[in-house]
PyMOL Python script that loads the backbone (N, CA, C, O; Angstrom):
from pymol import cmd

cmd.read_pdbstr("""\
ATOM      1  N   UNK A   1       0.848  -1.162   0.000  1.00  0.00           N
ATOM      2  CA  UNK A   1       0.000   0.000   0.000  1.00  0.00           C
ATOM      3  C   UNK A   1       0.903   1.237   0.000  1.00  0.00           C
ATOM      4  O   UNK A   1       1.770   1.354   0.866  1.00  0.00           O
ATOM      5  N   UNK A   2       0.731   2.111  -0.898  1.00  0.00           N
ATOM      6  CA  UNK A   2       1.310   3.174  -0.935  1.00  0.00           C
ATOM      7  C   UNK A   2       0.365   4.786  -0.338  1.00  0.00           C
ATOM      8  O   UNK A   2      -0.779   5.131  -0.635  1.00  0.00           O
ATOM      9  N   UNK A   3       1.251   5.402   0.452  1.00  0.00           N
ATOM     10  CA  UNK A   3       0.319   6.460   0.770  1.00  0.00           C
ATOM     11  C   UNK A   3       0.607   7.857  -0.091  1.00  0.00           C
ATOM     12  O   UNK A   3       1.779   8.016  -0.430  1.00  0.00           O
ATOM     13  N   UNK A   4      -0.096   8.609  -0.374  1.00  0.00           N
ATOM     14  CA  UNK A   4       0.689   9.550  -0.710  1.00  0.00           C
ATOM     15  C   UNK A   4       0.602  11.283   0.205  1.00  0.00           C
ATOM     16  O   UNK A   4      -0.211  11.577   1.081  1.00  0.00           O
ATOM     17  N   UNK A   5       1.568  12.065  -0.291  1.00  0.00           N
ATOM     18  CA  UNK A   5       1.589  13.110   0.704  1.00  0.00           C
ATOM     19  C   UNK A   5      -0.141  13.296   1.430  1.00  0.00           C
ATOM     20  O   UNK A   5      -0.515  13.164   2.595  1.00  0.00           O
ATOM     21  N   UNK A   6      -0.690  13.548   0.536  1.00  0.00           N
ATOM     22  CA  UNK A   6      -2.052  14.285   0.842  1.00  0.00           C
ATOM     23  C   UNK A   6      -3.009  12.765   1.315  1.00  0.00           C
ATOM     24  O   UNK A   6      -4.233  12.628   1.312  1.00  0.00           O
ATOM     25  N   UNK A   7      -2.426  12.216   1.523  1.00  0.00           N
ATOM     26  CA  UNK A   7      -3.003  11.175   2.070  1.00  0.00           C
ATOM     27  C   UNK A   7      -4.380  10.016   1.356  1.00  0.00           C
ATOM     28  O   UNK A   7      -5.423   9.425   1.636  1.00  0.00           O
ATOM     29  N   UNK A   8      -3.554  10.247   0.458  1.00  0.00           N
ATOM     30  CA  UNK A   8      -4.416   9.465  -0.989  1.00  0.00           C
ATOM     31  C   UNK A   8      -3.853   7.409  -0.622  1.00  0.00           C
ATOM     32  O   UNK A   8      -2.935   6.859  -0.013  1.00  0.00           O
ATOM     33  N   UNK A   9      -4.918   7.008  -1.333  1.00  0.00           N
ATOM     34  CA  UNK A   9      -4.319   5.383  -1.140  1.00  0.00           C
ATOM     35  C   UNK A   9      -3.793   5.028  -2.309  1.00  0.00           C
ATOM     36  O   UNK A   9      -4.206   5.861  -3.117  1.00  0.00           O
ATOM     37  N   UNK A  10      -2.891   4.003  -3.028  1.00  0.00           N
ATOM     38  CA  UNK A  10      -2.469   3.287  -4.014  1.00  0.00           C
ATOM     39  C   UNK A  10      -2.437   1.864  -3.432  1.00  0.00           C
ATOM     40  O   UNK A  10      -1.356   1.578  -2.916  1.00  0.00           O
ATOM     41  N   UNK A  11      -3.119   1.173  -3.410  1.00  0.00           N
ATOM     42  CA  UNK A  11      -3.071  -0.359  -3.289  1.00  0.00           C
ATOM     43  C   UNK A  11      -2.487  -0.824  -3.917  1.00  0.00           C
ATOM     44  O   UNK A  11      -2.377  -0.290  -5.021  1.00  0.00           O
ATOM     45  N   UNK A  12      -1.690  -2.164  -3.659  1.00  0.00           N
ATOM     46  CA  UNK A  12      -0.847  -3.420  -4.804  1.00  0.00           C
ATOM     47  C   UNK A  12      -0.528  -4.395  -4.449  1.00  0.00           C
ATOM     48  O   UNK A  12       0.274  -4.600  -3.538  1.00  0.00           O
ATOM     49  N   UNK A  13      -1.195  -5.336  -5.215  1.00  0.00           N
ATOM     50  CA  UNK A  13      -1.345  -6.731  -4.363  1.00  0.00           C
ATOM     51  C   UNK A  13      -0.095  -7.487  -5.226  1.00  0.00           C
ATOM     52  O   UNK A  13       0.206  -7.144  -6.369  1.00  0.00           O
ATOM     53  N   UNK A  14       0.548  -8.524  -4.515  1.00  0.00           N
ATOM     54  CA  UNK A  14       1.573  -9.672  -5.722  1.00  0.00           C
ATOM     55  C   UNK A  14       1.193 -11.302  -4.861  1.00  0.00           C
ATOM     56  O   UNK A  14       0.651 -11.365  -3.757  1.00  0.00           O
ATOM     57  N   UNK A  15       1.554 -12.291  -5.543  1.00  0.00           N
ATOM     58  CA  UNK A  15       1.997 -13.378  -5.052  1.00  0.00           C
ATOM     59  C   UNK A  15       2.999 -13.946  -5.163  1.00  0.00           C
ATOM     60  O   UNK A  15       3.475 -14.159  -6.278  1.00  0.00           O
ATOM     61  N   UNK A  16       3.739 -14.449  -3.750  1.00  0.00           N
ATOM     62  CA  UNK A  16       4.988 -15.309  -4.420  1.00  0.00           C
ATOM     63  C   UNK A  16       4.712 -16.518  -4.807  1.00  0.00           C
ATOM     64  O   UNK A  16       3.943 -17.131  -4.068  1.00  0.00           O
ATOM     65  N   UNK A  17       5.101 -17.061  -5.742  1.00  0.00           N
ATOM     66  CA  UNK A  17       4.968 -18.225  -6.494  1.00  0.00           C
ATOM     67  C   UNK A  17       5.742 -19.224  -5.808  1.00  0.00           C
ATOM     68  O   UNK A  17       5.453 -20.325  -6.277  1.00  0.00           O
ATOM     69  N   UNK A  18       6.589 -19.306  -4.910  1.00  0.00           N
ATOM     70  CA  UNK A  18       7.645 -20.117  -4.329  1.00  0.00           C
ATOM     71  C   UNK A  18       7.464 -20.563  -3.139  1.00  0.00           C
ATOM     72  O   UNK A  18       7.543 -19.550  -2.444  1.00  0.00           O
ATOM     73  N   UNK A  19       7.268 -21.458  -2.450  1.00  0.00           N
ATOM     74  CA  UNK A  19       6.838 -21.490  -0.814  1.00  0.00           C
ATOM     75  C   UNK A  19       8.496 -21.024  -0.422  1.00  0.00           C
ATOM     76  O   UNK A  19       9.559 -21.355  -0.947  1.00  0.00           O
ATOM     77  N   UNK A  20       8.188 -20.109   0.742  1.00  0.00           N
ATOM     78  CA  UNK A  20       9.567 -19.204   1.531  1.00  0.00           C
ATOM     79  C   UNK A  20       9.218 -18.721   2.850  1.00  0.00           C
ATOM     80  O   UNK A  20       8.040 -18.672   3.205  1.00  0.00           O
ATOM     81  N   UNK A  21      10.003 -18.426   3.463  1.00  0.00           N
ATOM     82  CA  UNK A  21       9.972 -17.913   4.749  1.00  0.00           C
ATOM     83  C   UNK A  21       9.553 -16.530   4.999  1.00  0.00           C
ATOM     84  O   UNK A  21       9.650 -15.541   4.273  1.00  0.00           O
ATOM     85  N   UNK A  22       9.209 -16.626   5.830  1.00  0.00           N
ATOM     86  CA  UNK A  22       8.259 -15.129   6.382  1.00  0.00           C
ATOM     87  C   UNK A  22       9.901 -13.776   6.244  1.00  0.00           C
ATOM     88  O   UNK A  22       9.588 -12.587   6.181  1.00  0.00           O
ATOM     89  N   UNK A  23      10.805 -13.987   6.226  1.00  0.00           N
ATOM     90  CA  UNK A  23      11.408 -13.181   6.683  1.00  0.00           C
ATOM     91  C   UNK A  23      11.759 -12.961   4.527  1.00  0.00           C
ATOM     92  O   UNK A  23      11.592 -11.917   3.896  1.00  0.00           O
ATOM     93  N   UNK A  24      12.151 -14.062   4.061  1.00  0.00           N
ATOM     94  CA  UNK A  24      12.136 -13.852   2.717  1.00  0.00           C
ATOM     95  C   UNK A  24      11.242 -12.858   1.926  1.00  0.00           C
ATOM     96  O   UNK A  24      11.591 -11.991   1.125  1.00  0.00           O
ATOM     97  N   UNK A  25       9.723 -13.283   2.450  1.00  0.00           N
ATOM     98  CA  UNK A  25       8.833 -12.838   1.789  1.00  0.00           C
ATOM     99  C   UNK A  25       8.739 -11.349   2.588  1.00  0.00           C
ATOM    100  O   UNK A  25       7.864 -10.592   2.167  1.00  0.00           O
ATOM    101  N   UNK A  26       9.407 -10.971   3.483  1.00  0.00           N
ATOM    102  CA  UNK A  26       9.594  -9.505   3.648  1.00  0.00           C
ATOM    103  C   UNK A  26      10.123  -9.196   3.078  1.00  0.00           C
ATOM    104  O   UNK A  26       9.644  -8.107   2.760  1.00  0.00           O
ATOM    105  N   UNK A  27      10.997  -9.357   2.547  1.00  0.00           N
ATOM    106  CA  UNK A  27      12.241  -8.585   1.765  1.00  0.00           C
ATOM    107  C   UNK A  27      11.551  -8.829   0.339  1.00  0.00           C
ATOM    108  O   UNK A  27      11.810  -8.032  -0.563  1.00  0.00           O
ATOM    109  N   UNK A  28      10.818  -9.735   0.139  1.00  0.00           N
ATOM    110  CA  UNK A  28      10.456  -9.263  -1.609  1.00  0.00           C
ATOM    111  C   UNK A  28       9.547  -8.022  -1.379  1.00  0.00           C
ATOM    112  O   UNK A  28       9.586  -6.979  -2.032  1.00  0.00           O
ATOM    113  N   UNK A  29       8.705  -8.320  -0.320  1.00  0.00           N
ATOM    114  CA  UNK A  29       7.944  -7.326  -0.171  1.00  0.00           C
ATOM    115  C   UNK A  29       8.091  -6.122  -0.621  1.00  0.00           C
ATOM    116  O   UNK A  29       7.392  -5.602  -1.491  1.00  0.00           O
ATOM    117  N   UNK A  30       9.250  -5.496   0.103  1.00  0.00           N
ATOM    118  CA  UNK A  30       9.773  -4.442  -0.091  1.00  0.00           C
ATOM    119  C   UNK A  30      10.700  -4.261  -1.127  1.00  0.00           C
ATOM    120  O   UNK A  30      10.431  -3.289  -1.832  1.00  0.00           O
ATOM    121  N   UNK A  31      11.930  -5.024  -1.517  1.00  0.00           N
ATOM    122  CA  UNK A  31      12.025  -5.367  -3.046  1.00  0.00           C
ATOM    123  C   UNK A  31      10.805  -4.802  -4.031  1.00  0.00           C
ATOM    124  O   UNK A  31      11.194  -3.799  -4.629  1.00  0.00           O
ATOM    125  N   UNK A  32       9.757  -5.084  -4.286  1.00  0.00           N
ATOM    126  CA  UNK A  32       8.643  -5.209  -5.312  1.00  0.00           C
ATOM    127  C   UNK A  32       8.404  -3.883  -5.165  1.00  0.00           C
ATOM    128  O   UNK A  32       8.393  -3.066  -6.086  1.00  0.00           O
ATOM    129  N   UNK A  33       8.104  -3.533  -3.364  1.00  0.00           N
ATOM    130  CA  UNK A  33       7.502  -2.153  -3.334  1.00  0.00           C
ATOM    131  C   UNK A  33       8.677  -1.242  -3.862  1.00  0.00           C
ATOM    132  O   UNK A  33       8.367  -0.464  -4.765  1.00  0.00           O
ATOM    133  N   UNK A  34       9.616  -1.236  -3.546  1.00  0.00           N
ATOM    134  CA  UNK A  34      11.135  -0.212  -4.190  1.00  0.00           C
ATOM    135  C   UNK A  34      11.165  -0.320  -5.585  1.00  0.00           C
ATOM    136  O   UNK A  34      11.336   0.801  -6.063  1.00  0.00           O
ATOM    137  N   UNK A  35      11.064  -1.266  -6.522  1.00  0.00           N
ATOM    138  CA  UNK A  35      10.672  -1.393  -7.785  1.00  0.00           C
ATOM    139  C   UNK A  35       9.693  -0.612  -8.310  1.00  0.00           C
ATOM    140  O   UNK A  35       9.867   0.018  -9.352  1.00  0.00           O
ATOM    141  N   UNK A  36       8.629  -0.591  -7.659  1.00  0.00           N
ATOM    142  CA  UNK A  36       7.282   0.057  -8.295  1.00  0.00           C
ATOM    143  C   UNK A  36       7.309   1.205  -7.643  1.00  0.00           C
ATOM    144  O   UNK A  36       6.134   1.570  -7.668  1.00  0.00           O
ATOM    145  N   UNK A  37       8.149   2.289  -6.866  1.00  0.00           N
ATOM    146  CA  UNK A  37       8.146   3.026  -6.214  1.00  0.00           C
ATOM    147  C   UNK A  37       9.205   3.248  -7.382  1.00  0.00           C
ATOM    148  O   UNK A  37       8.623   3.851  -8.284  1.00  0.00           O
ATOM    149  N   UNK A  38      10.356   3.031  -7.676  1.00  0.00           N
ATOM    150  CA  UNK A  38      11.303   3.760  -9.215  1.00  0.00           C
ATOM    151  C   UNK A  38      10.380   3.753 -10.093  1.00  0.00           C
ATOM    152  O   UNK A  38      10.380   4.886 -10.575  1.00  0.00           O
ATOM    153  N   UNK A  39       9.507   3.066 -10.635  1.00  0.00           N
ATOM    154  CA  UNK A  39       8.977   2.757 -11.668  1.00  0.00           C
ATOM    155  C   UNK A  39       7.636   3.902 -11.779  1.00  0.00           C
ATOM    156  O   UNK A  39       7.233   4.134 -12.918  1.00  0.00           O
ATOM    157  N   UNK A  40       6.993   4.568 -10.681  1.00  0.00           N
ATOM    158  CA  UNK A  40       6.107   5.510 -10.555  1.00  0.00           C
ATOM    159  C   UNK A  40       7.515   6.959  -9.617  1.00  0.00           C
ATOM    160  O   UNK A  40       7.563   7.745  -8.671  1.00  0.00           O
ATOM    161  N   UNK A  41       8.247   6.516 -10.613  1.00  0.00           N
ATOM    162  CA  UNK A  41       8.964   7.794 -10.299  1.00  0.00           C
ATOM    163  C   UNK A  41       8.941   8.569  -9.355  1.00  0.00           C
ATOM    164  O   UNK A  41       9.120   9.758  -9.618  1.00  0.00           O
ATOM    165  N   UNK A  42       8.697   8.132  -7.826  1.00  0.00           N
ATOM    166  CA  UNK A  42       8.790   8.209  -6.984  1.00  0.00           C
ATOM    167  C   UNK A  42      10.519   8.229  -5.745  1.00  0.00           C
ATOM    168  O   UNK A  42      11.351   7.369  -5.457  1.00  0.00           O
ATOM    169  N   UNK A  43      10.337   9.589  -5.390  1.00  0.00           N
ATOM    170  CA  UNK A  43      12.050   9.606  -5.386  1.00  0.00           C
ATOM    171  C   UNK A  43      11.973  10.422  -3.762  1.00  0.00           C
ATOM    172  O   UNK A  43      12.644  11.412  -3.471  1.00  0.00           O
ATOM    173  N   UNK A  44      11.078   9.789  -2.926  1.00  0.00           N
ATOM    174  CA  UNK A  44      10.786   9.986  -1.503  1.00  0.00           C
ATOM    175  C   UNK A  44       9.830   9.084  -0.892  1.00  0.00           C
ATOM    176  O   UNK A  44       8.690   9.546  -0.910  1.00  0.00           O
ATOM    177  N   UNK A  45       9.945   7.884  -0.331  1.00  0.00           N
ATOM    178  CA  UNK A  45       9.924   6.859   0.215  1.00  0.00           C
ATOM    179  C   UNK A  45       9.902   6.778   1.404  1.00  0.00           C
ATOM    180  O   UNK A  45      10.915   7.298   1.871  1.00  0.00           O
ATOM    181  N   UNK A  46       8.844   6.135   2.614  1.00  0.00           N
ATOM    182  CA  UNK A  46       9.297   6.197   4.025  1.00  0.00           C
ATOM    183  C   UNK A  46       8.734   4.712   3.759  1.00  0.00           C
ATOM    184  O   UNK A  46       7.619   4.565   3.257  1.00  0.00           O
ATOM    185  N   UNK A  47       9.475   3.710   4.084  1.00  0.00           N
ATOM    186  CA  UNK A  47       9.056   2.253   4.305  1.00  0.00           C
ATOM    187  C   UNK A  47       8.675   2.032   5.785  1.00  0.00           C
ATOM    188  O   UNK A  47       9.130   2.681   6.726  1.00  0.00           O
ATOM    189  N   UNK A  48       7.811   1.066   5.859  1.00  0.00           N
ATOM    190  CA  UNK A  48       6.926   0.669   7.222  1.00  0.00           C
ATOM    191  C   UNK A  48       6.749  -0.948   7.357  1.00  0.00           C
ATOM    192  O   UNK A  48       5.788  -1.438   6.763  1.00  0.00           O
ATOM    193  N   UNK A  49       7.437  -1.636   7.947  1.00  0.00           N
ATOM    194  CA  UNK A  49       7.506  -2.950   8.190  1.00  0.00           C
ATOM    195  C   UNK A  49       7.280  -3.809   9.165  1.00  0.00           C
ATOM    196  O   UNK A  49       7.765  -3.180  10.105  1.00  0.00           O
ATOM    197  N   UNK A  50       6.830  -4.951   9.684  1.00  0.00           N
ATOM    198  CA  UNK A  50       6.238  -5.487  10.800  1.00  0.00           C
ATOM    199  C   UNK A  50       7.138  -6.251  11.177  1.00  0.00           C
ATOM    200  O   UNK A  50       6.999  -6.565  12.359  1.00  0.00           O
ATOM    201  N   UNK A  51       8.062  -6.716  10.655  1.00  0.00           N
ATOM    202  CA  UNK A  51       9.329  -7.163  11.241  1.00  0.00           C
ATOM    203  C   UNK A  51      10.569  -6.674  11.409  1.00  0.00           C
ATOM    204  O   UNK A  51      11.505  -6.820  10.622  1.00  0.00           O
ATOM    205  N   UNK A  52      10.584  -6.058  12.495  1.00  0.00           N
ATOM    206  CA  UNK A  52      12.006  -5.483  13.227  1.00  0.00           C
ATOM    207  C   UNK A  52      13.246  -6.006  12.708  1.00  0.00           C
ATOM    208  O   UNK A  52      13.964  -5.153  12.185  1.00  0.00           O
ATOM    209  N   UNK A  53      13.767  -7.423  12.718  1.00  0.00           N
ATOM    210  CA  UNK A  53      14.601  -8.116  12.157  1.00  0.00           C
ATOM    211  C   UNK A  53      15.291  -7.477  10.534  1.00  0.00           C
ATOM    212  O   UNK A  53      16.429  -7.429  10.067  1.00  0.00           O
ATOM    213  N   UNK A  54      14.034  -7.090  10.082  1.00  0.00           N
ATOM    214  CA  UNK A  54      14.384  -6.934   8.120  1.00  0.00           C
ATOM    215  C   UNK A  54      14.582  -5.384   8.310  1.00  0.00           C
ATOM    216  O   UNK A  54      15.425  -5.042   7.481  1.00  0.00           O
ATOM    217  N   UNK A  55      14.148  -4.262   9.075  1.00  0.00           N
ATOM    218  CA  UNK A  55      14.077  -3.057   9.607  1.00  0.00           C
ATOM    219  C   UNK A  55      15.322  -2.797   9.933  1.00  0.00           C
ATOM    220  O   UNK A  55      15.999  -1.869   9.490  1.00  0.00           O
ATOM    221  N   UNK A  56      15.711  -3.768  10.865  1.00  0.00           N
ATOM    222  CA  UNK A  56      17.299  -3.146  11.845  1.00  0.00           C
ATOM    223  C   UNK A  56      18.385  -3.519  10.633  1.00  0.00           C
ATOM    224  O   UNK A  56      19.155  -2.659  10.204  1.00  0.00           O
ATOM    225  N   UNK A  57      18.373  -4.658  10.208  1.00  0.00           N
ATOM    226  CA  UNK A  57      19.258  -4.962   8.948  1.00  0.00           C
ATOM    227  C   UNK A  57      19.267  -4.201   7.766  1.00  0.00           C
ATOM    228  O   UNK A  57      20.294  -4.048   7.104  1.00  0.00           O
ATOM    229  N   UNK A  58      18.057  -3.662   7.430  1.00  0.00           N
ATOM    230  CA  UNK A  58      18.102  -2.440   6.273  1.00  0.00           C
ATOM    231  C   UNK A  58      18.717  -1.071   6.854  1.00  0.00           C
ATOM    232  O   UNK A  58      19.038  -0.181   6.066  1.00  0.00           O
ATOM    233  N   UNK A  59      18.837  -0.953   7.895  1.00  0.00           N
ATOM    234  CA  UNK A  59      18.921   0.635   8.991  1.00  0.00           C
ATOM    235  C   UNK A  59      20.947   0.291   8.998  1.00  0.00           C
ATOM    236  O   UNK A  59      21.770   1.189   9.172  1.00  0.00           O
ATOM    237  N   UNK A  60      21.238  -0.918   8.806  1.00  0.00           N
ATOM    238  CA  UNK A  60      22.771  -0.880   9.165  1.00  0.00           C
ATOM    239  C   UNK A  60      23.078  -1.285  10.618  1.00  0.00           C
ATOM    240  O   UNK A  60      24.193  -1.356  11.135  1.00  0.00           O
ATOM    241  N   UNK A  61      21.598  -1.598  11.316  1.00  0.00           N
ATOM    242  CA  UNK A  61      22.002  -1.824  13.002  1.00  0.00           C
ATOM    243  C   UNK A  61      22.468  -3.621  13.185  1.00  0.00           C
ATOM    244  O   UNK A  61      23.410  -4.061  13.844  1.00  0.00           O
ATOM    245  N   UNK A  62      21.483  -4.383  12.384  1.00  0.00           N
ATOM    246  CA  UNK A  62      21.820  -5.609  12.679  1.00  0.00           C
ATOM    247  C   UNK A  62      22.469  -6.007  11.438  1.00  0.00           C
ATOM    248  O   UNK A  62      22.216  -5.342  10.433  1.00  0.00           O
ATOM    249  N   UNK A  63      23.392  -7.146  11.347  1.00  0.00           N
ATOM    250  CA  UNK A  63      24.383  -7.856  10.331  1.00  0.00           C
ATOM    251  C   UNK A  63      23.461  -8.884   9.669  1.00  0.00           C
ATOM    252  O   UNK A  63      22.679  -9.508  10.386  1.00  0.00           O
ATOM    253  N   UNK A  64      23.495  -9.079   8.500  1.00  0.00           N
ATOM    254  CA  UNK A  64      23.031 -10.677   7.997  1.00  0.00           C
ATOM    255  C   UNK A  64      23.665 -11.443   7.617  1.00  0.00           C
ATOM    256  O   UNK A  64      24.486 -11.438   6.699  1.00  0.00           O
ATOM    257  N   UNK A  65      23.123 -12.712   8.763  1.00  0.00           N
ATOM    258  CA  UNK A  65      23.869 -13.478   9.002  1.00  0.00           C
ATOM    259  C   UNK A  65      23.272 -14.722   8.224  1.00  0.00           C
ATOM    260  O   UNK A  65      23.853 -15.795   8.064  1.00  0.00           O
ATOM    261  N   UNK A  66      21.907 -14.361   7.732  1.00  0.00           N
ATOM    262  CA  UNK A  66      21.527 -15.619   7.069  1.00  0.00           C
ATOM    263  C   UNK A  66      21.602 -15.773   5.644  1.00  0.00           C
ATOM    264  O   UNK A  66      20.862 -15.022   5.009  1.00  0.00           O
ATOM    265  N   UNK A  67      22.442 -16.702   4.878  1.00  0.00           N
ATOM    266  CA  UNK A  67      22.567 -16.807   3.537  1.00  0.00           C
ATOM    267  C   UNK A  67      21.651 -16.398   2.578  1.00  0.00           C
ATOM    268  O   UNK A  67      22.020 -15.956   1.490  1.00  0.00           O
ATOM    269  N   UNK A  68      20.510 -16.509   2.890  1.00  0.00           N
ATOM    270  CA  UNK A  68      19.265 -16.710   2.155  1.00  0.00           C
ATOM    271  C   UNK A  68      18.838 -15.735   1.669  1.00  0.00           C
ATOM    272  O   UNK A  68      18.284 -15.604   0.577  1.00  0.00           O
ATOM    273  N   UNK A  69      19.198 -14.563   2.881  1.00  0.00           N
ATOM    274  CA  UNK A  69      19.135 -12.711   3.221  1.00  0.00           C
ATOM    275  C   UNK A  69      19.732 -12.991   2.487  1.00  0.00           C
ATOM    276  O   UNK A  69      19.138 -13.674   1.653  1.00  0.00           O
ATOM    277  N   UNK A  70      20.963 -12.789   2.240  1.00  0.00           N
ATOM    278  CA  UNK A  70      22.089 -11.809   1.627  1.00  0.00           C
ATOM    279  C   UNK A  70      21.650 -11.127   0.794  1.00  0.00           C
ATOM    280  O   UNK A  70      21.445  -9.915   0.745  1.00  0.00           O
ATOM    281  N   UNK A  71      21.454 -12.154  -0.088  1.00  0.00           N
ATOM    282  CA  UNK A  71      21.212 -11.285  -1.928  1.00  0.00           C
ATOM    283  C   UNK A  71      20.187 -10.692  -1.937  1.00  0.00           C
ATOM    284  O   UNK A  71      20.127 -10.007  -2.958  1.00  0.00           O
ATOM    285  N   UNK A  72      18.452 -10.489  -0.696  1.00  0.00           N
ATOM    286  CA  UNK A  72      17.671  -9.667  -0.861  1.00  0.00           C
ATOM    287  C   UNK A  72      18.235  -8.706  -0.146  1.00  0.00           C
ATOM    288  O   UNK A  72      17.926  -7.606  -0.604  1.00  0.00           O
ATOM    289  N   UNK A  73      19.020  -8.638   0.902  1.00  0.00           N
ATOM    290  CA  UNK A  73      18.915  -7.907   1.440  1.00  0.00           C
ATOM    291  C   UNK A  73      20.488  -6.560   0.541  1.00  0.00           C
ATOM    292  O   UNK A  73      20.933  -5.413   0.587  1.00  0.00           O
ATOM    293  N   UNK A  74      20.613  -7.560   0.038  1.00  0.00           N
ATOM    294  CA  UNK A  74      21.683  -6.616  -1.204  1.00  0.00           C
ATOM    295  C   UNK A  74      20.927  -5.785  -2.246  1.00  0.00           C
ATOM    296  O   UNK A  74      21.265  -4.625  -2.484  1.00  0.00           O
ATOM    297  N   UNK A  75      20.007  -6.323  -2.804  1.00  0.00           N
ATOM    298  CA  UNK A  75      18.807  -6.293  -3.139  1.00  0.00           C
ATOM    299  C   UNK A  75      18.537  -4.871  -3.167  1.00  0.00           C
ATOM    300  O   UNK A  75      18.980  -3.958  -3.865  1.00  0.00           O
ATOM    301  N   UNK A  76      17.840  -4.913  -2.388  1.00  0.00           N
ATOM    302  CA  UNK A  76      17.065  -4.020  -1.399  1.00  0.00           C
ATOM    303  C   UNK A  76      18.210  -2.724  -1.585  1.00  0.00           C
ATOM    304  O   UNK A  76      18.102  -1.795  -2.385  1.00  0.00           O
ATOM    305  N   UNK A  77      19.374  -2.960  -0.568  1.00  0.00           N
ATOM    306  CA  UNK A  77      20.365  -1.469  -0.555  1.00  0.00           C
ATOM    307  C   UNK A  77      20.217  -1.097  -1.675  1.00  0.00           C
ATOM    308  O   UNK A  77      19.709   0.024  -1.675  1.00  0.00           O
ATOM    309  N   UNK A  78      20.480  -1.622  -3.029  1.00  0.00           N
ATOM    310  CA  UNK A  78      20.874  -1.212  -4.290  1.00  0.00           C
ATOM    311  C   UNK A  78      19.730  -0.719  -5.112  1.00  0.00           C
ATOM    312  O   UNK A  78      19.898  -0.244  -6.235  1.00  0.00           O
ATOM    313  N   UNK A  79      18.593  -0.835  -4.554  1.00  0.00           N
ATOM    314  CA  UNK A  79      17.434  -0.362  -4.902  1.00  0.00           C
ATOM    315  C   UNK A  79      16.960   1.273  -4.060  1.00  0.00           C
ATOM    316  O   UNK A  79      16.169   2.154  -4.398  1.00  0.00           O
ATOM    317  N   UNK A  80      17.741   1.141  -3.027  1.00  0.00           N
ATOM    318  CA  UNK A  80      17.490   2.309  -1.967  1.00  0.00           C
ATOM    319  C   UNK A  80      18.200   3.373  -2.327  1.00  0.00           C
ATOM    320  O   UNK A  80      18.126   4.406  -1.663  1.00  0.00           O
ATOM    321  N   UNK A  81      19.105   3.264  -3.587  1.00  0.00           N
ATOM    322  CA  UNK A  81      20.494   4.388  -3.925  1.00  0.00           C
ATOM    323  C   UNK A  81      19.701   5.238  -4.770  1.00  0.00           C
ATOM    324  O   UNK A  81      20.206   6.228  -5.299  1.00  0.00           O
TER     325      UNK A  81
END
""", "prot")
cmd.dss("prot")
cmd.show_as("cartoon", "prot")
cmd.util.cbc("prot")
cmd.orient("prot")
């Protein structure tokens, strides 16, 4: 769900096709949303997430330590530039 300044809604639904872990399917989450957030030329972003874990690791506070992360969570930075 995207909000915008004036407090307008943009809904957007996806499915993952892959059975994965809750912490995976955060990071596409936001993956997909950072995609379609370049893609509607959108170049001010405040992300909002329910897992602390994918939050502190995107913020630079916690390390990833799990393989699986890595490459979304590489992902992700390189989408945030």
């Amino acid at each position: 769900m995207f909000v915008t300044p004036s407090g307008g809604l943009v809904p957007y639904s996806f499915s993952l096709l892959e059975t994965c872990s809750n912490k995976v399917a955060e990071y596409e989450a936001i993956i997909i949303g950072l995609e379609l957030a370049i893609e509607m030329h959108i170049d001010q972003l405040e992300v909002f997430g329910d897992s602390q874990l994918i939050i502190l690791q995107i913020n630079g506070q916690y390390e990833v330590r799990n393989a699986k992360l890595l490459p979304l969570y590489q992902r992700t930075k390189n989408l945030m530039v």
